[in-house]
N, C-alpha and C positions, 0 to 999 in steps of 0.2 A: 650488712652483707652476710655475718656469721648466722641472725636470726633468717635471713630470708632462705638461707642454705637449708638451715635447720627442719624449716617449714617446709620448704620442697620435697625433703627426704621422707616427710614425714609421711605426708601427702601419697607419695610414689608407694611406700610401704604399704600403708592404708588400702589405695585403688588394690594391691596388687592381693591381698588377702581376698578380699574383697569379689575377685575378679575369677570366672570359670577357668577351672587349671586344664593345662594343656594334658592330652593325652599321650605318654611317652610309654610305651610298651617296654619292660626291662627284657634283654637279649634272651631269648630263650637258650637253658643249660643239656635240656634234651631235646630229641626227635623222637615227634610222636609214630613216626615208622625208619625202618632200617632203610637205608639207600648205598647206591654204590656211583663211584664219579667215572669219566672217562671224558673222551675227544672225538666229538665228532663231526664229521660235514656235514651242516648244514646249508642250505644254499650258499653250497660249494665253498665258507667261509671254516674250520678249524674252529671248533668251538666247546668250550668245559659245555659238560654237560651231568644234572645227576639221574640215574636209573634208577626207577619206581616200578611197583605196580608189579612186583615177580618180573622184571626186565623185562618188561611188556612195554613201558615209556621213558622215553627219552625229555627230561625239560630241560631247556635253554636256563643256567643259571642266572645268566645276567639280566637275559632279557625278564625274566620271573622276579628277581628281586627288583628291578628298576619298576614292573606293575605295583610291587605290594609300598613301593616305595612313596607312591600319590596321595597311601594311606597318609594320615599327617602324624599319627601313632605310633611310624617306624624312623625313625634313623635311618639319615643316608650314608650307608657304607658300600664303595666300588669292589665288584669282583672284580680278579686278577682275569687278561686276558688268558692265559692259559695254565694247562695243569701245572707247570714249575711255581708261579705266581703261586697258586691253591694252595699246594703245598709246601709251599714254602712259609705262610701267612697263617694255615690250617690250625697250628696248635699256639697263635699266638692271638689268639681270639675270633679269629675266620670264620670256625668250625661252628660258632654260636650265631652266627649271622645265617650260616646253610643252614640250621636246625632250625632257624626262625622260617626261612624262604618254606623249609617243608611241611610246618605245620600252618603255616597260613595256606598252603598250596590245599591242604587238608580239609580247616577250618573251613576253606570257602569255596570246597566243594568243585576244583577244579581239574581233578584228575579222572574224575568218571565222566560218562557220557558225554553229551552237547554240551556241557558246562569248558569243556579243553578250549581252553585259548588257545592264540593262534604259535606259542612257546613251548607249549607240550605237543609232542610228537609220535609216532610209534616206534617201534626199534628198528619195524623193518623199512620204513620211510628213509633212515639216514644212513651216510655209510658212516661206518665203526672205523675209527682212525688207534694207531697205537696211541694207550690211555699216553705217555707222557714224549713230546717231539722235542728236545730227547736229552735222554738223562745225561750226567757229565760225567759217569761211568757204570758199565755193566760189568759187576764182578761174576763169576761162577765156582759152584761148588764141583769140583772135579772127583769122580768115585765116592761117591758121599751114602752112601746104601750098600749094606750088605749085601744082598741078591746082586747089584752092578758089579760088586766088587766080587764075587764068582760067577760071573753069565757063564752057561751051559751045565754047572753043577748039579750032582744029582744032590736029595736029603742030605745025605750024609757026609756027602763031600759040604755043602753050605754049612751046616751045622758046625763041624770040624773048623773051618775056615773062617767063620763066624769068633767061633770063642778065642782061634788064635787073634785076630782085628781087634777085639773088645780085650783083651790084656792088651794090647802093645796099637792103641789107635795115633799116639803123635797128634800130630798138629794136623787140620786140616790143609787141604790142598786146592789155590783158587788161582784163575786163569782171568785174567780180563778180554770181550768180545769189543767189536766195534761196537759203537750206536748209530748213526745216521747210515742211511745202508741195510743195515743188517737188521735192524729192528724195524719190524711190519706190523700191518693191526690186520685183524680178524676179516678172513676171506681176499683178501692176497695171496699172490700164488709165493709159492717158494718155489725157484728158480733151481733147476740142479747145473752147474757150473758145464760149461763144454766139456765133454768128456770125462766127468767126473763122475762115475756109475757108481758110489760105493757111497751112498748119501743116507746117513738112517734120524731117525727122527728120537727125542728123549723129553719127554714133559717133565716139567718142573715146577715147582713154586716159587715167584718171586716176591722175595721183600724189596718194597719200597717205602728207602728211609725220609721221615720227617722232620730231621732235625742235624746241625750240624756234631760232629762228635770225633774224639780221639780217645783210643784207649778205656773205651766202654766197656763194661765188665760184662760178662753175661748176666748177672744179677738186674742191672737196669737196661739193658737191650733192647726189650720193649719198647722201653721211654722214647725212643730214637725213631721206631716204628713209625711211619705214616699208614699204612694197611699192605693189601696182597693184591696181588694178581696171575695169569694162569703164565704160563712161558713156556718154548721152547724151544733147547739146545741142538739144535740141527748141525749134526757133524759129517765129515766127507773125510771117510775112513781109508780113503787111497794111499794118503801119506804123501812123501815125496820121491823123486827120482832120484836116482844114484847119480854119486859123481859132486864135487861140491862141497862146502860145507854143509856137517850133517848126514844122514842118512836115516829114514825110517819116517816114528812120529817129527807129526810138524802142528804145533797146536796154533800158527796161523793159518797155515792151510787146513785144520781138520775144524774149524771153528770161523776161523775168520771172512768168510766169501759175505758177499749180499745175500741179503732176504732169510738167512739164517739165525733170528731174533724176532722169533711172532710174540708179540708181548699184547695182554688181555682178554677177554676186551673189554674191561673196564677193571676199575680197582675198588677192593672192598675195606674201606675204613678201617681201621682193626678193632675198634668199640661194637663194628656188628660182625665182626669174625669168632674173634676168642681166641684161645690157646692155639694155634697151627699145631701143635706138638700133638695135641690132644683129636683134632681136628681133620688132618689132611687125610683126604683120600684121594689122589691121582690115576689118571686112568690115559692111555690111549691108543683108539682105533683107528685102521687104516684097513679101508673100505670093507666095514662091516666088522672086520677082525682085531680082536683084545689084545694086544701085542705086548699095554704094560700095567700094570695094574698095582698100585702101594701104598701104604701108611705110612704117616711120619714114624713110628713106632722100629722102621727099617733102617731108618739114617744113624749113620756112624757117627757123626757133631752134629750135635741136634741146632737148630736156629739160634738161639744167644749165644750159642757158642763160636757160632759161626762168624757173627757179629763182634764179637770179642777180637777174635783173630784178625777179621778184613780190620777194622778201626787200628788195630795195632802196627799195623802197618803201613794205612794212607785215613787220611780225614774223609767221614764220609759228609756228604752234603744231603740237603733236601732233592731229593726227585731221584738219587742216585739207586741203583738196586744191582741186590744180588740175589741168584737164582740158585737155591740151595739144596740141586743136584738131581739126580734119576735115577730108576730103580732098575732090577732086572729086565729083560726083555729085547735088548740089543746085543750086539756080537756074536757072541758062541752060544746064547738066550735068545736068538730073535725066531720069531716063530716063522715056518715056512708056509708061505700065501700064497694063493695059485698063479699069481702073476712073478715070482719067479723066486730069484734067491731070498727074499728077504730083506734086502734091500730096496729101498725106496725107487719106485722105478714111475716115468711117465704115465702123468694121466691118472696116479693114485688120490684117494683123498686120505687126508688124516687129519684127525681130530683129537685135540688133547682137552682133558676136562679134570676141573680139582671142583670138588663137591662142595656148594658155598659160594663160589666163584661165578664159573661159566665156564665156557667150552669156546677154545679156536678153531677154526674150523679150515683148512686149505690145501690149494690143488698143488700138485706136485708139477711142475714144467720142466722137460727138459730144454735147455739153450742149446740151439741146433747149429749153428755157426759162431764164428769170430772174423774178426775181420782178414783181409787178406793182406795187407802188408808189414804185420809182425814178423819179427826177427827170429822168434826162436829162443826167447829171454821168458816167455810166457811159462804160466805152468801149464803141463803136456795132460792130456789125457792120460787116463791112469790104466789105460789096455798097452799104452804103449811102454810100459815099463814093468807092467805084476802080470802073472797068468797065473798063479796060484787063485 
């Protein structure tokens, strides 16, 4: 029995040298082009998707990998249904399986012409959903720019006020928004609440972390990094009513309503960003008009610091993000538009754009009624308490 064993093995060894080796492609470490991820409808289903081609195409990643998958060459590895899944998986060998999806998409010649399977798309074909449905918290960078931190200031006054912030800057200061609700994707309207006229708009940069962490130094903050995306902090500067506990600011009411969290519209890896510190250029108009315009070069905690701080305080998770703040151009800074004070009024568009990114792009609505058998527990219109 021990020889007939022997002989079998032998045998098996033998054929097996012997025999054409299989083709096994080892996971590709790079991408032959830069791409960005996001969420979109596709026949009408929520779908990861990555952005090519100067964000000219949209491909189905799953559907894209389960094609190249027939190859007998590739390994079968399942994409995550959605962006949490992605990123959550991203930096623990995911990202090499995507880099494989885009140079095959490459190699064989599927992203130009009549060659586009029926998985690649154009941009304008699908609607742009928020890249992540939806993180398990949105932090915010609150006064994080010099120009915010003096809006209406003239040279001298920011200059002045400037060097006193940079001796004595303290800790950052960070505010948590809703998620489901408040965070929209690209060309949805933002909603101005009943009666709520005092609505302005603040582009920002969002980080979206990659990795779980406590008590991250700014040193490795990066490491935690999954990439960016565009954001904006839409506030409703009314405040609240008198009377009650409290009086004045209300950072649930100047932050918290729906539709006031446009996040995207997609997210850019950070291997095809770079330094944001080095990097960021922010910008946003409202119809036609420049209203904010900045560099990271402005921020008071620059990003790992930021990072540092929020971790010191709660665990951050994969998908979670903080949006690390807006520059001059609102308050006593906002610029006056022919459609009225300055604030955000019906019927406007604004557009927030970070250079590297993309641009949001959305109509301003105001909500014209409520219903009619409220008590009076609501929050009030903001005419019927401020005339200032």
């Amino acid at each position: 029995m021990i020889r007939k064993a022997l002989f079998t093995l032998t045998l098996v060894t033998t054929l097996a040298i012997f025999a054409k080796p299989v083709e096994v492609s080892a996971q590709a470490m790079e991408s032959v082009m830069p791409f960005k991820v996001g969420t979109f409808a596709i026949n009408n289903v929520p779908t990861v998707g990555l952005v090519v081609n100067d964000d000219q195409l949209i491909v189905d990643l799953a559907s894209a990998n389960q094609a190249m998958e027939l190859s007998s060459q590739y390994s079968k590895i399942s994409i995550p249904g959605d962006m949490l899944g992605l990123i959550e998986q991203y930096e623990y060998g995911l990202k090499f399986r995507v880099y494989e999806v885009v140079n095959w998409l490459v190699e064989e010649n599927l992203l130009s012409g009549s060659n586009r399977p029926a998985y690649v798309h154009p941009v304008e074909s699908v609607d742009i959903l928020a890249p992540i449905l939806y993180p398990s918290k949105l932090m915010n960078a609150a006064v994080n720019f010099y120009t915010h931190a003096c809006e209406g200031c003239n040279d001298d006054e920011l200059a002045r006020r400037t060097r006193e912030r940079q001796e004595n800057r303290g800790v950052p200061y960070l505010f948590l928004k809703p998620t489901r609700g408040a965070i929209i994707g690209d060309g949805e309207d933002i909603i101005m609440p009943f009666g709520r006229d005092r609505i302005e708009y603040e582009v920002e940069m969002a980080i979206v972390f990659g990795r779980t962490g406590k008590y991250v130094s700014a040193h490795r903050a990066y490491d935690y990094v999954f990439g960016y995306m565009v954001a904006m902090d839409v506030s409703d500067r009314g405040g609240r009513p008198p009377g009650g506990y409290g009086s004045g600011s209300d950072w649930f009411v100047g932050k918290g309503h729906d539709t006031f969290a446009p996040h995207g519209p997609w997210i850019v890896p950070k291997e095809f960003y770079g330094d944001p510190m080095e990097r960021l250029h922010q910008i946003t108009v409202v119809d036609g008009v420049t209203v904010q315009e900045a560099r990271a070069g402005d921020m008071i905690h620059n990003i790992p610091e930021l990072i540092e701080y929020a971790s010191s305080l709660i665990t951050i998770f994969p998908g979670d993000v903080m949006q690390s703040g807006t520059s001059g151009g609102t308050g006593a800074g906002r610029v006056q538009r022919a459609t009225g004070s300055g604030f955000l009024v019906d019927g406007e568009t604004v557009s927030a754009t970070i250079e590297g990114i993309g641009t949001l792009t959305h109509r301003v609505v105001e909500e014209r009624s409520i219903p009619d058998d409220l008590t009076g527990a609501q929050l009030p219109p903001v005419r019927s308490y401020r005339t200032d």
